[in-house]
LOPA-540038 format. One record per residue (C-alpha): residue number from 0; residue in one letter; x, y, z. Coordinates in nm, 4 decimals. Example, Ala and Ser with C-alpha at 12.3 -4.5 7.8 and 13.67 -1.06 7.14 Angstrom:
2
+------+------+----------+----------+----------+
| resi | resn |       xx |       yy |       zz |
+------+------+----------+----------+----------+
|    0 |    A |   1.2300 |  -0.4500 |   0.7800 |
|    1 |    S |   1.3670 |  -0.1060 |   0.7140 |
+------+------+----------+----------+----------+
This chain:
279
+------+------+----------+----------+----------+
| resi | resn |       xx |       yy |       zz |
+------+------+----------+----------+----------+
|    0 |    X |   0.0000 |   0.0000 |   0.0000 |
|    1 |    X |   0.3275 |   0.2562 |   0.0547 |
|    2 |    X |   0.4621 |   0.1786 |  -0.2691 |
|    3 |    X |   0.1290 |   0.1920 |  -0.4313 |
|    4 |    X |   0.0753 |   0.5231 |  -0.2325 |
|    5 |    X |   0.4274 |   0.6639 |  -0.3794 |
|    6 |    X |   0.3570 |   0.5552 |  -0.7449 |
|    7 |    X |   0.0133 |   0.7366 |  -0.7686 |
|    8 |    X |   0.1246 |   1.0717 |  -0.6225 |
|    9 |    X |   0.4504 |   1.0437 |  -0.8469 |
|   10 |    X |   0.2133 |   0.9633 |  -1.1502 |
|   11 |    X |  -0.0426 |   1.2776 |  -1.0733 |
|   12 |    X |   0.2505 |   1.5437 |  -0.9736 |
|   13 |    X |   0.1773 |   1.5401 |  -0.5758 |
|   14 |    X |   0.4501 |   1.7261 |  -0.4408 |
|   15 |    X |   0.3348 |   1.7412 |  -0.0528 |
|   16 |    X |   0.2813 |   1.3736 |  -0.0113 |
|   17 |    X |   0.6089 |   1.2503 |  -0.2516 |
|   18 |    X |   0.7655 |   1.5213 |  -0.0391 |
|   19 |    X |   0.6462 |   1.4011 |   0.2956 |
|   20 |    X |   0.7042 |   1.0455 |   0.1782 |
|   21 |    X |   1.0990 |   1.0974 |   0.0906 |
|   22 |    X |   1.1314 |   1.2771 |   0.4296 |
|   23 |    X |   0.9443 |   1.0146 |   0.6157 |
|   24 |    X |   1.0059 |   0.6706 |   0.4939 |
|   25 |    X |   1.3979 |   0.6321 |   0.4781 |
|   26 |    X |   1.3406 |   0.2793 |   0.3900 |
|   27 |    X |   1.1091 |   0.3977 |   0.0878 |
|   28 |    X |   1.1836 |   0.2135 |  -0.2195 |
|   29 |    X |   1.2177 |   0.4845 |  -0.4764 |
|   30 |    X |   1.2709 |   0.1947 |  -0.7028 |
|   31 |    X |   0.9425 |   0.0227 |  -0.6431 |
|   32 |    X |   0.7093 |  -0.0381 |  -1.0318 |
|   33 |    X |   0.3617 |  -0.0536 |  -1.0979 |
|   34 |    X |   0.1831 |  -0.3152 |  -1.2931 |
|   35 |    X |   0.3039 |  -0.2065 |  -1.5994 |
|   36 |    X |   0.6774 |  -0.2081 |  -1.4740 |
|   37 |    X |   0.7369 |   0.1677 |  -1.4856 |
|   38 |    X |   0.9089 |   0.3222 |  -1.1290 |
|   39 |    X |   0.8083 |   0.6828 |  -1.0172 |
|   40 |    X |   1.0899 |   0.8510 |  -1.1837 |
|   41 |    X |   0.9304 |   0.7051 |  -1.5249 |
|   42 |    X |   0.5863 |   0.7975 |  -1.4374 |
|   43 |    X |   0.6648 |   1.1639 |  -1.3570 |
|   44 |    X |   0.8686 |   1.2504 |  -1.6129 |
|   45 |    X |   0.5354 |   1.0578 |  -1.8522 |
|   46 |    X |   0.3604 |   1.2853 |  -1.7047 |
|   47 |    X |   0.5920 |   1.5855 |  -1.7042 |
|   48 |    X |   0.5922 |   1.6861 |  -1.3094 |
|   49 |    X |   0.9005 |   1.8575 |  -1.3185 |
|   50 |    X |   0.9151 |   1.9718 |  -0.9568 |
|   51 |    X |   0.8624 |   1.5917 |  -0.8318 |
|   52 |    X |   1.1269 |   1.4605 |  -1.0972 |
|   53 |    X |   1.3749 |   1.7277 |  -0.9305 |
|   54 |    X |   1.2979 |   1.5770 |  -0.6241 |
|   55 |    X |   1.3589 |   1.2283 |  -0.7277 |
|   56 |    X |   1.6588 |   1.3043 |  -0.8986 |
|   57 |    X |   1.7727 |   1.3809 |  -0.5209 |
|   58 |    X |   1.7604 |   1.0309 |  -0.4009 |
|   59 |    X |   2.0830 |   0.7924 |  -0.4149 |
|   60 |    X |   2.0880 |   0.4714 |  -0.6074 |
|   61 |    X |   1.7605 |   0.6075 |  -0.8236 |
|   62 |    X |   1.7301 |   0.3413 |  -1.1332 |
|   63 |    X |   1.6390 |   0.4283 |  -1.4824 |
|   64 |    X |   1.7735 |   0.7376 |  -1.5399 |
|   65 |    X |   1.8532 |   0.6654 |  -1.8912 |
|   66 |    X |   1.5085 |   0.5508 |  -1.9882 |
|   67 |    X |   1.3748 |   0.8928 |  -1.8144 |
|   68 |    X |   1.6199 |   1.1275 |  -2.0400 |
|   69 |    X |   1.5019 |   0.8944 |  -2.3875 |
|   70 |    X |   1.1850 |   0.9736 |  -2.2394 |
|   71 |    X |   1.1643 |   1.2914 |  -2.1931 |
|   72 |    X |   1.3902 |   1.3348 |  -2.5218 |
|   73 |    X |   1.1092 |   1.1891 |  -2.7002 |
|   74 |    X |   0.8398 |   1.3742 |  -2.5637 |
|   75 |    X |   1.0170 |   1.7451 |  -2.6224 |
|   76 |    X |   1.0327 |   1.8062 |  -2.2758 |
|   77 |    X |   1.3514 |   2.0396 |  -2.2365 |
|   78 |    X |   1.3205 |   2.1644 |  -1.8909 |
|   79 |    X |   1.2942 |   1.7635 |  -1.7403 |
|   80 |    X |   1.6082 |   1.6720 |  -1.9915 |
|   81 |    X |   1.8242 |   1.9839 |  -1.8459 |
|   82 |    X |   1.7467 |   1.8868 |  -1.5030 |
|   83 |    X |   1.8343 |   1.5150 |  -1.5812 |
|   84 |    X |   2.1325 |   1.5775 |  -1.7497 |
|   85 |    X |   2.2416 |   1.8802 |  -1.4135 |
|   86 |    X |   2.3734 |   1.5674 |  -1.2321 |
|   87 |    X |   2.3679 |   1.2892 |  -1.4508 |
|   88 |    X |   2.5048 |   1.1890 |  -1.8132 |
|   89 |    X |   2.5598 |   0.8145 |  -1.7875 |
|   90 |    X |   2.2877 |   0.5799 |  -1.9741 |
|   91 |    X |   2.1718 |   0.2401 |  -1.8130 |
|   92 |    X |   1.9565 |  -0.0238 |  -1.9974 |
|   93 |    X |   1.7399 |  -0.1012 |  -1.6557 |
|   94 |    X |   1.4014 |  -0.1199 |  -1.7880 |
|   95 |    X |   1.4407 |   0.0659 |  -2.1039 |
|   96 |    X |   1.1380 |   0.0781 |  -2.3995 |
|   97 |    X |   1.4272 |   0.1808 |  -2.6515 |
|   98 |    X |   1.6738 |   0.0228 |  -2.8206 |
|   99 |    X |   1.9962 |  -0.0507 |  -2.6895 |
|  100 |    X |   2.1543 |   0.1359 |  -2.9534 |
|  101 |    X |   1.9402 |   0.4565 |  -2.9840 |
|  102 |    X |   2.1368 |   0.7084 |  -2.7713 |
|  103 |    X |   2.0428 |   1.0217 |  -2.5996 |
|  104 |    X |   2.1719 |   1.2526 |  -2.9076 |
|  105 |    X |   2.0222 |   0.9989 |  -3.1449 |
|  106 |    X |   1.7139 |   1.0064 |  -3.0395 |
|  107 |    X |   1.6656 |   1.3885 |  -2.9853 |
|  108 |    X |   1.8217 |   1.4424 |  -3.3409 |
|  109 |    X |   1.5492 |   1.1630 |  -3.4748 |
|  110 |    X |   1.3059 |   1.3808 |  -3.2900 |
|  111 |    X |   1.4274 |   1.7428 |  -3.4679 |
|  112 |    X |   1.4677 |   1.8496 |  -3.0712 |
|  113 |    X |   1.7401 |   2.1282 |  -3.1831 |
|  114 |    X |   1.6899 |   2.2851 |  -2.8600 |
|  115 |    X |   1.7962 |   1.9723 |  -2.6651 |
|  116 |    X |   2.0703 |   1.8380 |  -2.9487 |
|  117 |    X |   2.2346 |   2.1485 |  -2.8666 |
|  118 |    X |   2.2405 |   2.1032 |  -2.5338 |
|  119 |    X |   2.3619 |   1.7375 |  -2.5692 |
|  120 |    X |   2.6422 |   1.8828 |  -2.7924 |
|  121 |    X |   2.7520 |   2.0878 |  -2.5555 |
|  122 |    X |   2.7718 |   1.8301 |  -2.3456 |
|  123 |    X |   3.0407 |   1.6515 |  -2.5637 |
|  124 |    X |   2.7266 |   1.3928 |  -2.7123 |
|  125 |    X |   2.8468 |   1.2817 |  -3.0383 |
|  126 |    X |   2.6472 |   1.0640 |  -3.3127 |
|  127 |    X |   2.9059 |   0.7844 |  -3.4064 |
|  128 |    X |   2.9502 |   0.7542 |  -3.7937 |
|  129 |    X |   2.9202 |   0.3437 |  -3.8340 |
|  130 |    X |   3.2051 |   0.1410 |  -3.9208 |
|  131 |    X |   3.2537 |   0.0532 |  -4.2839 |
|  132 |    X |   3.0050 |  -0.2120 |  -4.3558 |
|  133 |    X |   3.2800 |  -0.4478 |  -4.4465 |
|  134 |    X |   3.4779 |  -0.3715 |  -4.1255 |
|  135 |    X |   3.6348 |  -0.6936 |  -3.9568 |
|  136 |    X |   3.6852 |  -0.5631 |  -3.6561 |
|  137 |    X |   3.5959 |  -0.7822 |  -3.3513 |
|  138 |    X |   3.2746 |  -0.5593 |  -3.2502 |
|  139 |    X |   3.1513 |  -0.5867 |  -3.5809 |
|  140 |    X |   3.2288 |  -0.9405 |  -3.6404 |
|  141 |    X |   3.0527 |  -0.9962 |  -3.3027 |
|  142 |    X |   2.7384 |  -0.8222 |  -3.3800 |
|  143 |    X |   2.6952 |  -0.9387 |  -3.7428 |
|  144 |    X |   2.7617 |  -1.3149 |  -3.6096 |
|  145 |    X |   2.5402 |  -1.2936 |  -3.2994 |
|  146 |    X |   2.2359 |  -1.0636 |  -3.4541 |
|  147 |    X |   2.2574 |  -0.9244 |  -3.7977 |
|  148 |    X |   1.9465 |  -0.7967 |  -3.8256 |
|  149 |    X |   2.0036 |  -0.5895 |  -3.5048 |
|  150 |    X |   2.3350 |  -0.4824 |  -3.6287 |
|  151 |    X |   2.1972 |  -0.3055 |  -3.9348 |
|  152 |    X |   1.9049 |  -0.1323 |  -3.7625 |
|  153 |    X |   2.1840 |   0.0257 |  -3.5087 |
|  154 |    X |   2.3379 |   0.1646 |  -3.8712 |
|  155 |    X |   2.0219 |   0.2893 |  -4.0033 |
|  156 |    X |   1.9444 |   0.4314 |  -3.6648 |
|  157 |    X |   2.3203 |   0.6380 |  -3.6708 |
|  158 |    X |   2.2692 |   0.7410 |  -4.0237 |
|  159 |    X |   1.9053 |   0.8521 |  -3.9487 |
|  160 |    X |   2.0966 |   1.0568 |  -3.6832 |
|  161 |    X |   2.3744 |   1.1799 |  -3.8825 |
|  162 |    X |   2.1269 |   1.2860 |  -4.2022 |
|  163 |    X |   1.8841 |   1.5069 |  -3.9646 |
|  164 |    X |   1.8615 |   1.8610 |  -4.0490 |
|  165 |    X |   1.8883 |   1.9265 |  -3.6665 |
|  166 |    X |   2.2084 |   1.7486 |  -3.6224 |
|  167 |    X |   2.3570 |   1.8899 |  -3.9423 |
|  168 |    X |   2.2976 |   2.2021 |  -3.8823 |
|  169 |    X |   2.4492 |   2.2149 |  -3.5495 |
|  170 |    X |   2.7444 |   1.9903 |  -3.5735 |
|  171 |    X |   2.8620 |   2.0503 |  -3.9167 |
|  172 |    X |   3.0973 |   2.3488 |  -4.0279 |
|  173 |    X |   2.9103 |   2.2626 |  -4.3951 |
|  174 |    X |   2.6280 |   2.1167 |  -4.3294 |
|  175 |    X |   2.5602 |   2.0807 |  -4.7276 |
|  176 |    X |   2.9003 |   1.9348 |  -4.7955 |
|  177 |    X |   2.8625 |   1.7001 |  -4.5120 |
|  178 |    X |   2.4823 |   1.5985 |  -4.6374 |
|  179 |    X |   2.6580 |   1.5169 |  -4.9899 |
|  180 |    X |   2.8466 |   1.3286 |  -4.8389 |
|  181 |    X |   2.6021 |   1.1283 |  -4.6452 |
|  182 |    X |   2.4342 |   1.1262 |  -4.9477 |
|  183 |    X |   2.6554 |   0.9133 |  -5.0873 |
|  184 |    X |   2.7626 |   0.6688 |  -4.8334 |
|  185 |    X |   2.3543 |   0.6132 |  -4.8119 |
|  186 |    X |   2.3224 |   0.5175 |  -5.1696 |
|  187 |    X |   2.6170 |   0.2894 |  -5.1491 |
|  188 |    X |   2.4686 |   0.1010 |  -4.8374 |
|  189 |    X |   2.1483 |   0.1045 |  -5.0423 |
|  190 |    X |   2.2608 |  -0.1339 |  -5.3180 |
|  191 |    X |   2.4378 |  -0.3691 |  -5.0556 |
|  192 |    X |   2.1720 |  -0.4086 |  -4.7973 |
|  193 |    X |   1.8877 |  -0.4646 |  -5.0624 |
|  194 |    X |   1.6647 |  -0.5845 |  -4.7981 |
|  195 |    X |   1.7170 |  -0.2278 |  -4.6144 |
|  196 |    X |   1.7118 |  -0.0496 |  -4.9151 |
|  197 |    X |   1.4342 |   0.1935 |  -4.8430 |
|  198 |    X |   1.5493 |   0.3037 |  -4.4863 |
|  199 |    X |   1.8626 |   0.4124 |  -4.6469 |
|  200 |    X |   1.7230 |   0.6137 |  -4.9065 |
|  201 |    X |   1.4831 |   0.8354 |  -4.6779 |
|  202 |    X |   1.7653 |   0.9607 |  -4.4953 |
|  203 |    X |   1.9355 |   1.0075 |  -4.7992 |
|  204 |    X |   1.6783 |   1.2476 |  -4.9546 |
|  205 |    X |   1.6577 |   1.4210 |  -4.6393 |
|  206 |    X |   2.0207 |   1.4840 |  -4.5731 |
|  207 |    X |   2.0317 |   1.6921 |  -4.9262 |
|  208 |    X |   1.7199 |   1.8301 |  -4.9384 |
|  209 |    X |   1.7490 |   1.9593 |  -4.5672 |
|  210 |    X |   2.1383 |   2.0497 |  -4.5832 |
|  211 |    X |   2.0815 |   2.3433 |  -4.7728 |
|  212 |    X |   1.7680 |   2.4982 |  -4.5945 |
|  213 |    X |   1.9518 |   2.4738 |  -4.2379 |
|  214 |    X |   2.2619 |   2.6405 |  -4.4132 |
|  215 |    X |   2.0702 |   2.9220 |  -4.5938 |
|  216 |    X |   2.2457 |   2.8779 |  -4.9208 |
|  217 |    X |   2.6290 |   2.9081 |  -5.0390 |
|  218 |    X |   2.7215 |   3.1721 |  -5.2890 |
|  219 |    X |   3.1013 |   3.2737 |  -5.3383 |
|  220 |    X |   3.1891 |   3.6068 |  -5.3061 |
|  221 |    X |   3.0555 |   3.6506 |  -5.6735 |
|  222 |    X |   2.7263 |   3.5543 |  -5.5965 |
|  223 |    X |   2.7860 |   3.2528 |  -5.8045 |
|  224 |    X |   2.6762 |   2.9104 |  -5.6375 |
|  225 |    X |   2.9654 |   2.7318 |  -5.4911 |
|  226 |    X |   3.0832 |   2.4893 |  -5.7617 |
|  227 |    X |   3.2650 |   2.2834 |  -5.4609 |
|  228 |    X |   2.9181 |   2.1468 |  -5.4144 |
|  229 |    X |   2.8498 |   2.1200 |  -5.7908 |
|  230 |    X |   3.0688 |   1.9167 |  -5.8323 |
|  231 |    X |   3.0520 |   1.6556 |  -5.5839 |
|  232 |    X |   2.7073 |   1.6592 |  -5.6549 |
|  233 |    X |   2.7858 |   1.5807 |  -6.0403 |
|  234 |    X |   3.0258 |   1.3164 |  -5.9042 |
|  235 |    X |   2.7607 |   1.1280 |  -5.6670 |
|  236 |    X |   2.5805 |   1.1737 |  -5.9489 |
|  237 |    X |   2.2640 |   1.3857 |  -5.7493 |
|  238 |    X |   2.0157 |   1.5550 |  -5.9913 |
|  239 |    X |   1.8323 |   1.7084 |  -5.7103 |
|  240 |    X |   1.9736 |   1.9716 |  -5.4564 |
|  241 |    X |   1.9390 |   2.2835 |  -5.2710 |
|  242 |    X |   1.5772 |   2.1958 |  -5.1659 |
|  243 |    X |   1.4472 |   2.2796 |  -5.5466 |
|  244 |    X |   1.6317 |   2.5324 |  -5.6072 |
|  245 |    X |   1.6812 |   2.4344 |  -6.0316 |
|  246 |    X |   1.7884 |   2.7437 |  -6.1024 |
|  247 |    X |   2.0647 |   2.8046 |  -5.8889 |
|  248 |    X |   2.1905 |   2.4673 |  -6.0065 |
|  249 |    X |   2.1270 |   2.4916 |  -6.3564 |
|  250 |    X |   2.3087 |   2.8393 |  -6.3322 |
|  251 |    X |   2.6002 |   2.6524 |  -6.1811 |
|  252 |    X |   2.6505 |   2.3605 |  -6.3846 |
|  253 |    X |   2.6559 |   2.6147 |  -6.6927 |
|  254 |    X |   2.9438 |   2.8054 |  -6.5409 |
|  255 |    X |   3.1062 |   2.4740 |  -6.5020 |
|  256 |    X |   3.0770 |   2.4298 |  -6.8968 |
|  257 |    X |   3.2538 |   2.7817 |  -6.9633 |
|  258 |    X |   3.5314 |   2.6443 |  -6.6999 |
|  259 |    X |   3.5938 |   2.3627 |  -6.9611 |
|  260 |    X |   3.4554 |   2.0853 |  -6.7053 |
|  261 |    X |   3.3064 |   1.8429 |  -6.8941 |
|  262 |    X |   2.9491 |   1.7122 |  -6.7594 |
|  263 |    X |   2.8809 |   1.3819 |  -6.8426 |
|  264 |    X |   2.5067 |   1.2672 |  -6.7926 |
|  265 |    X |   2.3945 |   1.1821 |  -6.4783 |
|  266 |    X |   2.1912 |   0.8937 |  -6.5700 |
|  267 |    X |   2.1626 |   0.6682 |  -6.8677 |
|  268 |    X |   1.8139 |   0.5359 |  -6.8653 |
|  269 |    X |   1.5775 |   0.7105 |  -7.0743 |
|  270 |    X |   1.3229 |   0.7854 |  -6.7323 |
|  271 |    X |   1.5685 |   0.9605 |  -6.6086 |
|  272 |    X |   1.7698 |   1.1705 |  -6.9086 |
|  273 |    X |   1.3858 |   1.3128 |  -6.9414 |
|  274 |    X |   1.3556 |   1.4055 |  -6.5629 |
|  275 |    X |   1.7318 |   1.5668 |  -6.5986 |
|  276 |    X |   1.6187 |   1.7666 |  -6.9599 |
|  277 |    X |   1.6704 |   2.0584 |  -6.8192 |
|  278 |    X |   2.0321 |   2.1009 |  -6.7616 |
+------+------+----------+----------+----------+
């Protein structure tokens, strides 16, 4: 009846009695779940009681701290993720509903949370490019021996990471270089994990047509678009860029032709020469 007491005034925000509670029962277990397995600290921060997760956060040996910052990642709540992250910045698995490989800066950057990426950033959070899908290092050998399938969904998830607008834009020094980039690597991983084919490509699409929009365009002190860009794209072999923007491209590429470059199609099926006419 305690416990059951402490889980309902965590779950509706009571302050006095979680307060009185704390103070009263040293022998409380803060740690105690409800029939669906969730412990206070999950339930408030659900519920967004800030004041009660402050005081929670308070109490040594608390469990599932990590599961309460995804949480509260996931739910935009960046006053609950600041006070989390005050004391803590360690992730445990303890009861977790996400997977073991989405992290803190992961998940906000799946979640466009550019208030709370930047906050993990400055931090020292990090999204981990993947290892080359042929690595043979031990980890990788591990994972793609033990679970395969799991293995690739922890390099979608990364990539997902990488490719959002949100994390571009506030981790890259380029963020349209670095999306070309991306770009690339995606397509690549495309062909060789057929059966993923499709998660690759979203985040492909959305690394290019995002990098530009968070960046707010490149010109060169000309005014000309910056052929840099041009001409990686040309190379990857990416008809579409700049979030639409046609013009500025087709404007490019023909200062490219006056430079002598020479611009070989991008594609050489007959769908796709049409869809590329106008260059």
């Amino acid at each position: 009846p305690t416990e059951e007491r402490f889980l309902e005034a965590a779950e509706y925000g009571n302050i006095p009695v979680i307060d009185r509670m704390l103070e009263e029962l040293p022998d409380l277990n803060v740690n105690c779940v409800d029939y669906m397995g969730q412990n206070a600290l999950q339930l408030v921060v659900d519920n967004e009681h800030l004041e009660v997760t402050e005081l929670l956060l308070k109490q040594e040996n608390l469990a599932r701290i990590g599961d309460a910052l995804l949480l509260a990642i996931s739910k935009g709540y960046i006053r609950i993720v600041e006070a989390i992250l005050e004391d803590f910045f360690a992730y445990d698995e303890d009861g977790t509903r996400f997977s073991h490989d989405i992290t803190p800066i992961i998940l906000a950057s799946h979640c466009h949370e550019y208030e709370i990426v930047h906050i993990l950033l400055r931090k020292g959070a990090r999204i981990e490019r993947p290892h080359d899908y042929f690595c043979k290092c031990n980890s990788c050998l591990y994972h793609q021996r033990h679970d395969s399938f799991s293995h690739s969904h922890s390099r979608i998830n990364a990539y997902k990471g990488l490719a959002s607008p949100t994390y571009l834009s506030l981790s890259s020094e380029d963020p349209v270089l670095t999306a070309l980039e991306l770009s690339n690597e995606l397509a690549v991983l495309a062909n060789i994990e057929k059966e993923f084919k499709n998660d690759y490509k979203k985040p492909s699409m959305q690394s290019i047509l995002n990098g530009d929009t968070e960046a707010g365009g490149h010109f060169d002190k000309g005014g000309r678009t910056n052929l840099v860009r041009l001409k990686l794209a040309i190379k990857y072999e990416l008809k579409k860029m700049w979030s639409g923007s046609l013009l500025g491209l087709s404007c490019g590429l023909r200062t490219l032709r006056k430079e002598g470059h020479c611009l070989c199609p991008l594609t050489s099926s007959p769908a796709q020469n049409q869809s590329s006419a106008w260059l």
